[in-house]
C-alpha positions in Angstrom: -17.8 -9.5 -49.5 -19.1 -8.1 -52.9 -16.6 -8.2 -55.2 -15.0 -4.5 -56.0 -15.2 -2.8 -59.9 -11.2 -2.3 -60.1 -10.4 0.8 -62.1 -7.4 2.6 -63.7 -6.8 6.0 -64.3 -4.9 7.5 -66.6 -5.0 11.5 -67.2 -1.7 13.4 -67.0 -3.6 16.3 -64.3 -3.2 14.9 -60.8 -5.8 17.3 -59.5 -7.9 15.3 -62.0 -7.0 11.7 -60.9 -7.0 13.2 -57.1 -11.0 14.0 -58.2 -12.0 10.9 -59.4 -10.3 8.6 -56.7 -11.6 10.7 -53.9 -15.4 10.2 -56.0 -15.0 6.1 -56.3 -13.7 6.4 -52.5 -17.3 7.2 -51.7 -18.2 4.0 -53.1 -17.9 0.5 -51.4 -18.3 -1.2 -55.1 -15.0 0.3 -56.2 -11.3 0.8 -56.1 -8.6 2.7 -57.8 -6.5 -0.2 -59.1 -3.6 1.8 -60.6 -3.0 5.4 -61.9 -1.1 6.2 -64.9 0.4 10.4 -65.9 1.3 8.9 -69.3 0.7 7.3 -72.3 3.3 5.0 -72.3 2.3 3.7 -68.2 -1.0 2.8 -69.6 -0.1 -1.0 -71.1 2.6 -1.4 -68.9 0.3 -1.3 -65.7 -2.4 -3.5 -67.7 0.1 -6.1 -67.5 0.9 -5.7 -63.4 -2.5 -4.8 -62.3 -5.7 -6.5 -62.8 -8.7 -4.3 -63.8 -12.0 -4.4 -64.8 -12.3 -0.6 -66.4 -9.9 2.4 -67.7 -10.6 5.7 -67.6 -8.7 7.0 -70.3 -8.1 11.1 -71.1 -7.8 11.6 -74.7 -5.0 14.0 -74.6 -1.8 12.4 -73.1 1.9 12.9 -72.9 3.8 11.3 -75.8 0.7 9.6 -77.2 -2.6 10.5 -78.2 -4.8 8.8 -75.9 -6.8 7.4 -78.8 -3.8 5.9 -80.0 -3.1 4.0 -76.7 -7.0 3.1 -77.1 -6.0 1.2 -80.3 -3.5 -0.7 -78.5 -5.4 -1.5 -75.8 -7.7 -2.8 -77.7 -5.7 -4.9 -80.1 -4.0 -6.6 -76.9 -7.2 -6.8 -74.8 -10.4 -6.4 -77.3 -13.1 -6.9 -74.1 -11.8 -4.0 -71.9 -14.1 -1.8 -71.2 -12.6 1.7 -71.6 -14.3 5.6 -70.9 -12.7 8.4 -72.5 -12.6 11.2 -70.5 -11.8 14.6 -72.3 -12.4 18.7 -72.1 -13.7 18.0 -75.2 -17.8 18.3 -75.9 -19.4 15.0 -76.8 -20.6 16.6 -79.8 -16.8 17.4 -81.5 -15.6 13.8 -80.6 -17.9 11.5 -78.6 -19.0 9.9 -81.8 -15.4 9.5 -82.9 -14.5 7.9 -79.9 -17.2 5.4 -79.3 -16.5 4.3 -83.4 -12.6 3.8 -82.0 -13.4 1.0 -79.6 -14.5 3.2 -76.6 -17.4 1.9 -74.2 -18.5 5.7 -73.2 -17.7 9.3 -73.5 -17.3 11.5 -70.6 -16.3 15.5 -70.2 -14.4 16.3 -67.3 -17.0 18.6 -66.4 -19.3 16.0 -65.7 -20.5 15.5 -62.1 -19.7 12.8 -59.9 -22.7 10.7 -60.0 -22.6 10.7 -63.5 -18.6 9.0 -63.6 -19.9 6.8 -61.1 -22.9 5.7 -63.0 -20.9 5.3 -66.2 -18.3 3.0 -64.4 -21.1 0.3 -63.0 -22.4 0.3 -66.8 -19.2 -0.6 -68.4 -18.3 -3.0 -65.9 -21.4 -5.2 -66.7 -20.3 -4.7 -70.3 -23.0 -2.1 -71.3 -22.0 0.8 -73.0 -22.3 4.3 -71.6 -23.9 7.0 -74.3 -25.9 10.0 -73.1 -29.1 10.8 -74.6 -27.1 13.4 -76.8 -25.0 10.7 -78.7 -27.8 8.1 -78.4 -29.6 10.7 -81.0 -26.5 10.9 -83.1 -25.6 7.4 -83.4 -29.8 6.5 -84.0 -29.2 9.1 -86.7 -26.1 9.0 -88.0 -26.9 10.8 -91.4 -28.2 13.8 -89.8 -25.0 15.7 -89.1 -24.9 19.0 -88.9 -22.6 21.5 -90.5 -20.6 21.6 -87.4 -19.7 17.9 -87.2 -18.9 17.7 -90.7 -15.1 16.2 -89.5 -17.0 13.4 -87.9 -17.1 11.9 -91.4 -13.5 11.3 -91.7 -11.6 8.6 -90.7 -8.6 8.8 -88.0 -6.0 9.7 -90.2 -7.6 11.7 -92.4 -8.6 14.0 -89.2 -5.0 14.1 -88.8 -4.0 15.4 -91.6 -7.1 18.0 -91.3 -5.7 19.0 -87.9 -1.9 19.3 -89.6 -3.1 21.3 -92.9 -5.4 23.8 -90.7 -2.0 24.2 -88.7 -0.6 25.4 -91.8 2.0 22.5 -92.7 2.6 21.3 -95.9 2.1 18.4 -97.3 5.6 17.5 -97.5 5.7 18.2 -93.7 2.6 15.9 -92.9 3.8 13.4 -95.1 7.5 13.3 -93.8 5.6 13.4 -90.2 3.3 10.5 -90.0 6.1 8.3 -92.5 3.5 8.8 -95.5 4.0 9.5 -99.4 3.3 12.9 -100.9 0.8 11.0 -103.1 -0.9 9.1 -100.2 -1.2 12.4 -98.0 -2.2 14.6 -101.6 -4.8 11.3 -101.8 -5.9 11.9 -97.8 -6.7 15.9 -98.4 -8.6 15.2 -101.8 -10.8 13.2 -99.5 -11.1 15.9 -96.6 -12.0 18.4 -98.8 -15.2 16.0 -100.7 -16.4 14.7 -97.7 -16.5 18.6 -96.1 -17.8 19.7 -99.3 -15.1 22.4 -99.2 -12.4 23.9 -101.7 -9.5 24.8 -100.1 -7.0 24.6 -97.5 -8.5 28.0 -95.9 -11.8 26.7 -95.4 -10.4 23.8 -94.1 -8.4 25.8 -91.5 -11.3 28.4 -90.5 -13.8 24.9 -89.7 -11.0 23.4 -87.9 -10.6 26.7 -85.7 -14.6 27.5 -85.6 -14.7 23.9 -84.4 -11.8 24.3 -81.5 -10.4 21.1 -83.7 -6.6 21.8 -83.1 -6.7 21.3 -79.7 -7.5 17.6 -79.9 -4.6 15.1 -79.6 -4.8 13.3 -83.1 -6.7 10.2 -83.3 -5.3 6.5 -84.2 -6.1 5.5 -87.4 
């Protein structure tokens, strides 16, 4: 018997866990190893279960899913991992496949497709769609509207906390920084965006539907 691509899970909707087992039931080639409603599961099942790929959402319980990608990775650098998110590839596939990811999938995406991404990052291929293969072939052609994809993981953090409207004080208190290291991480925001203020800062963030993204790792 053909050995089976073992697969965990890990999205805190169990409607959305319920559609993806019941779409790698219909195939003989795979299995639902484990299934994980948290952030903090995640590792912990890694350890009991043995697995060949993770379906990880980005936004998670307790943890940004990106962070948990970060650990994941520092503990088990090979493991192939798809981030699945309600997010458009264009806002944050690029930013996730520079984070360690293996592919990028919307949770809009049909059945066939989940299916076809699993078989390629169980080979160890990568899954990109013909969208992000563009970006990533052209990487300096970035259009106004993924002007955040410039910044690095904690400096879209801090974008997401300033356009929420918290103060520097705030954001530094919150992620255990300096003043002076978050005033340093906003100077940078605002060259990179080619922008002036705080209030530009905040309109691209909403225009861009940025504030509903869990933070990313750094």
């Amino acid at each position: 018997m053909a050995k089976k691509i073992r697969v965990l899970i890990a999205d805190d909707h169990p409607i959305v866990r319920r559609g993806v087992a019941e779409a790698l039931g219909e195939q003989r080639d795979m299995v639902i190893e484990a299934e994980a409603g948290e952030a903090g599961e995640v590792l912990t099942l890694l350890k009991k279960n043995r697995v060949d790929v993770v379906i990880l959402d980005i936004t998670l319980p307790g943890r940004s899913g990106l962070d948990v990608l970060a650990e994941l990775k520092k503990k088990n650098p090979k493991m192939p991992v798809l981030m699945l998110s309600m997010h458009p590839e264009d806002q944050f596939g690029l930013r996730v496949l520079r984070a360690g990811a293996s592919g990028y999938m919307t949770k809009e995406s049909v059945p066939e497709e989940l299916v076809k991404a699993i078989r390629l990052l169980a080979k160890g291929e990568r899954y990109i769609s013909p969208t992000l293969a563009e970006k990533l072939a052209r990487p300096s052609e970035l259009s106004n509207g993924s002007l955040h994809e410039s910044l690095s993981g904690r400096e879209f953090q801090v974008l997401q906390e300033i356009a929420r409207g918290q103060m520097i004080k705030e954001i530094a208190a919150e992620f255990q920084l300096s003043v002076k290291t978050v005033s340093t991480y906003r100077a940078r925001i605002l060259t990179k965006m080619r922008m002036n203020s705080n209030a530009e800062l905040t309109i691209y963030a909403l225009k861009n539907h940025l504030l509903t993204a869990a933070p990313f790792a750094n």
